[in-house]
N, C-alpha and C positions, 0 to 999 in steps of 0.2 A: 459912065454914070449908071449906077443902079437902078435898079425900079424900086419906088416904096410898095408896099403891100395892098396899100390903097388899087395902085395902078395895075397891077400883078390880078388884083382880083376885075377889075375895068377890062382883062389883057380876056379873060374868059367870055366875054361878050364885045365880040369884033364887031359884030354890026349894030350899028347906035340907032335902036328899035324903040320908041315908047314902053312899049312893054315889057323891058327886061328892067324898066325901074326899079318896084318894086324887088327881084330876084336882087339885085344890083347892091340895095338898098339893107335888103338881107345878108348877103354875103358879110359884106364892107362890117355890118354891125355885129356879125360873128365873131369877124378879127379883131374889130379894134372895142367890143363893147357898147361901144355908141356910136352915131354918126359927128364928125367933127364938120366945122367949118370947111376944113378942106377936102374933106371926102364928098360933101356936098356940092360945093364949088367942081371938084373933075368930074363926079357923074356927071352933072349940068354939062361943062363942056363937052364931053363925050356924046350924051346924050344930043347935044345940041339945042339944050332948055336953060332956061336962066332959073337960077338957083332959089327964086322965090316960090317958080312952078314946083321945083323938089322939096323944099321946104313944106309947101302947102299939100301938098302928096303925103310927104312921111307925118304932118302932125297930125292928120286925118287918123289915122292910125295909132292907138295904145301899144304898139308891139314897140314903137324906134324911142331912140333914148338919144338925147342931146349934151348929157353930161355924163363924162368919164364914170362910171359905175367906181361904188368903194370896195375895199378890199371885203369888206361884208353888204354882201345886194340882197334886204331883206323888202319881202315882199308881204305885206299883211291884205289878207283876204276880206273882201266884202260880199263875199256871196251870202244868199239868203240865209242859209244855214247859220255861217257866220255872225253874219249882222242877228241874226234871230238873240245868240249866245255872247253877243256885246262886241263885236271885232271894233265897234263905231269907239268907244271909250278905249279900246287897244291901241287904233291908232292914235289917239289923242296923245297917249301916255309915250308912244312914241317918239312922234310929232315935238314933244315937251322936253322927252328926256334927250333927245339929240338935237333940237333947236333945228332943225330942218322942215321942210315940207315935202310930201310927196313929188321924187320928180327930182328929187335934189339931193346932192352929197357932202359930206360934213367936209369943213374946211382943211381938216387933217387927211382926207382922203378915204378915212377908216370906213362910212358906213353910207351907205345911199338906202333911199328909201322907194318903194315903188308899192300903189294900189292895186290891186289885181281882184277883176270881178268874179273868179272863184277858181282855185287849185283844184278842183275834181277831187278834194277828200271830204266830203261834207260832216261824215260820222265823227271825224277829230277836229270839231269845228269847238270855238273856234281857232282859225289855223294860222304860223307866220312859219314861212319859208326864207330860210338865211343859205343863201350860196346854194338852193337847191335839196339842203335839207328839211325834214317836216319837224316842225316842233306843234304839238297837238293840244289841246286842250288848254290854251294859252289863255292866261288871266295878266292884269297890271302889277301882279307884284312876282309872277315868272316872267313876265317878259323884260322887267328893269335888269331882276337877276342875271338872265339870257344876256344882255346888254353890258350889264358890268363885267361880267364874266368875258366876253369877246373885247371890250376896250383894253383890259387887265392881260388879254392875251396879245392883239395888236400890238399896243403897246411895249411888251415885253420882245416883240419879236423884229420891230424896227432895227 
């Protein structure tokens, strides 16, 4: 029988320490994106915590993500800068134009959406990050474009 990768990455911390949660937690979310139910469930076991205690650990935390990230993980900034240059109305139009809420990924898988309290680019505020690139000086009627643009490409590449 194989290991899944879950257990592969469990397999680097042999000794089941409180404190390699967190490390644990991060690894696990690197591989797979997000934490699943079941990666939750073996740390616990491993750890020797029941899976409310890691639950309640990882939502403490802005970094862990609980749903499969979409093929485009766009991340709209609220830092002051940001918010100063309208990021608050960016999200909206986002929020609107894909029917999701932060935290959440479209039914087709295509786009997830995640708030992030600042990119460290303030000067190209305000800013949305898709897959880790910067898109800068973003207003509601470049970010629909941005949007249509990546659906039209999605789409075509299924």
């Amino acid at each position: 029988m194989s290991m899944t990768a879950i257990e592969q990455v469990i397999e680097k911390y042999p000794e089941a320490r409180r404190e390699y949660l967190i490390p644990l937690l991060q690894d696990i979310q690197s591989l797979e994106g997000y934490l699943s139910k079941e990666s939750v469930v073996k740390v616990g076991q491993h750890l020797k915590l029941p899976a409310s205690k890691i639950y309640g650990v990882a939502t403490f935390y802005n970094q862990f993500r609980f749903n499969a990230p979409g093929k485009y993980h766009i991340q709209v900034c609220r830092g002051t800068a940001c918010h100063v240059k309208g990021s608050s109305s960016l999200l909206d139009t986002v929020t609107r134009e894909l029917k999701i809420k932060p935290g959440q990924t479209t039914r087709d898988g295509l786009f997830s959406l995640e708030v992030v309290a600042c990119l460290g680019a303030c000067g190209l505020a305000p800013l949305v990050c898709i897959n880790g690139e910067f898109h800068a000086s973003v207003d509601n009627k470049k970010i629909k474009k941005i949007l249509k643009g990546l659906t039209t490409e999605g789409k075509k590449n299924e």
